[in-house]
N, C-alpha and C positions, 0 to 999 in steps of 0.2 A: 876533242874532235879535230880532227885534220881537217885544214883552211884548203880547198880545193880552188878558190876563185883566185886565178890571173888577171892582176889589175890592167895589164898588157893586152890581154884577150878581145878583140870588137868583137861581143857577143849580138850587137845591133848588126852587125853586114851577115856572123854566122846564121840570121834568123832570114836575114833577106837573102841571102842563096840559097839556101834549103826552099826557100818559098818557090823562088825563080825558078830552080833545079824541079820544084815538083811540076810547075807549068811547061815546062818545057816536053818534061816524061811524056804527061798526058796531050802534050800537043794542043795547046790552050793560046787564043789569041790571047795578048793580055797587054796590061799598061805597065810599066816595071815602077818599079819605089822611087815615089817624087821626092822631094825636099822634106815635107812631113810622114817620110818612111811609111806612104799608103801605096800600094798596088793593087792593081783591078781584074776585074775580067766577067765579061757580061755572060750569061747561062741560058740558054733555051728552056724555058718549061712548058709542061704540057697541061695547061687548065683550061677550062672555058673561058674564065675569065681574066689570066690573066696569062703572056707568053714568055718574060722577060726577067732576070732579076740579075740584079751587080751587085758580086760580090770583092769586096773590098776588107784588104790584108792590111793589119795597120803593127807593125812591129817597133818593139822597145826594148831595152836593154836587155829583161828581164823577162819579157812576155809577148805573145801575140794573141792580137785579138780581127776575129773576121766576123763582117759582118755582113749579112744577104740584105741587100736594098728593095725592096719592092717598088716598081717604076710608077705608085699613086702616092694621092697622098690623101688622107682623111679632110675632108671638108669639118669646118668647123662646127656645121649642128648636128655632127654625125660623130663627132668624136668621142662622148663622157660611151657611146653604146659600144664604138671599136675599142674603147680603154678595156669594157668589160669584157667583151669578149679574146682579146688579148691575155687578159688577168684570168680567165676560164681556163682558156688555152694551154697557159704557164704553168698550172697546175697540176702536179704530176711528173712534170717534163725532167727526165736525170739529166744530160749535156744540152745547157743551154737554155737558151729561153727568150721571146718576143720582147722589143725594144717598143714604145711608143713616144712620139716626141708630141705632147698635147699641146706645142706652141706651134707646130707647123704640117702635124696631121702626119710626118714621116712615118716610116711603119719599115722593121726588120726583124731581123734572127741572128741572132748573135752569141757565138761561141769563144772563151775566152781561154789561153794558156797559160799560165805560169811556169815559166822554164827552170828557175833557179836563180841563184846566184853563187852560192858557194858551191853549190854544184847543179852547175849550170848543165841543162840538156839540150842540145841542138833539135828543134820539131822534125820528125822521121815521118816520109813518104806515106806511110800506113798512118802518122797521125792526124797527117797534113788530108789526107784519101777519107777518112773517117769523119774531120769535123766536114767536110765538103757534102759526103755523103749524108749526112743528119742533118743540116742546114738545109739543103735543098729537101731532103725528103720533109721536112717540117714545112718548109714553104708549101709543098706536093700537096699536103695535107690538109694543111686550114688553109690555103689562099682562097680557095673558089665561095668555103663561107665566109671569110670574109669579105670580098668583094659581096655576098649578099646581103651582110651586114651594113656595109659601106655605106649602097643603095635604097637600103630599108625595103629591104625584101622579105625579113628575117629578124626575128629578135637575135640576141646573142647565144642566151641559154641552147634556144632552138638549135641554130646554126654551131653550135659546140659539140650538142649533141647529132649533127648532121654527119660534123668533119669526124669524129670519133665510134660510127657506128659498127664502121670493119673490125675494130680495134677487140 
């Protein structure tokens, strides 16, 4: 098999222009890539309960990974019921899947790429358009039960079957 990988190559700056390149297309405020190769950019949504989410590009060699931030966080005697319904949520889902951090109630959506290395791929505008699009449509989706879960509005089961009844 032919060695495709240039040891010469910054395939870390070719992931962070491509990122940059696709904010800029879509005309995106954004944060560009700090010292830990993360860049931002806050989203409008349309829920009841919830209007906000940061999404956050974190690039590596090899990979990029974005994750959608939801601007709460799970209180803590609320969290073993957000685990569940997170872990409900997950199930089924082909690109991606619900992050929960049970030490600080954090709560996201996170789509991961593996680009290569011997043959490495630069992420393309349609792939960059696509994890964007699925990420927030999954935010779209279960944010408002979850926020009823959050609150104890709602079991999880319920509210799983609430967010998934278009479907």
């Amino acid at each position: 098999m032919e060695n495709y990988y240039d040891e010469e190559r910054n395939t870390l700056a070719e992931i962070k222009t491509a990122v940059e390149n696709y904010f800029r297309r879509e005309d995106l405020q954004y944060s560009p890539f700090d010292e830990r190769n993360i860049a931002s950019v806050p989203w409008n949504i349309d829920l009841k309960l919830l209007n906000t989410v940061t999404v956050y590009f974190r690039a590596y060699d090899d990979k990029l990974v974005i994750h959608f931030i939801l601007p709460v966080r799970a209180a803590e005697e609320v969290r073993e019921k957000v685990g569940e319904f997170l872990l409900r949520a997950n199930y089924g889902l082909k690109v991606g899947g619900f992050d929960f951090d049970f030490n600080d109630g954090e709560i996201s959506y996170r789509i991961a790429y593996y680009l290569g290395e011997e043959e490495f791929a630069v992420p393309t505008y349609e792939q960059l358009d696509f994890a964007m699009s699925v990420g927030l449509t999954m935010v779209q989706k279960y944010g408002d039960a979850l926020m009823k879960v959050m609150y104890g509005f709602i079991q999880p089961e319920a509210a799983i079957i609430e967010a998934e009844a278009e479907d």
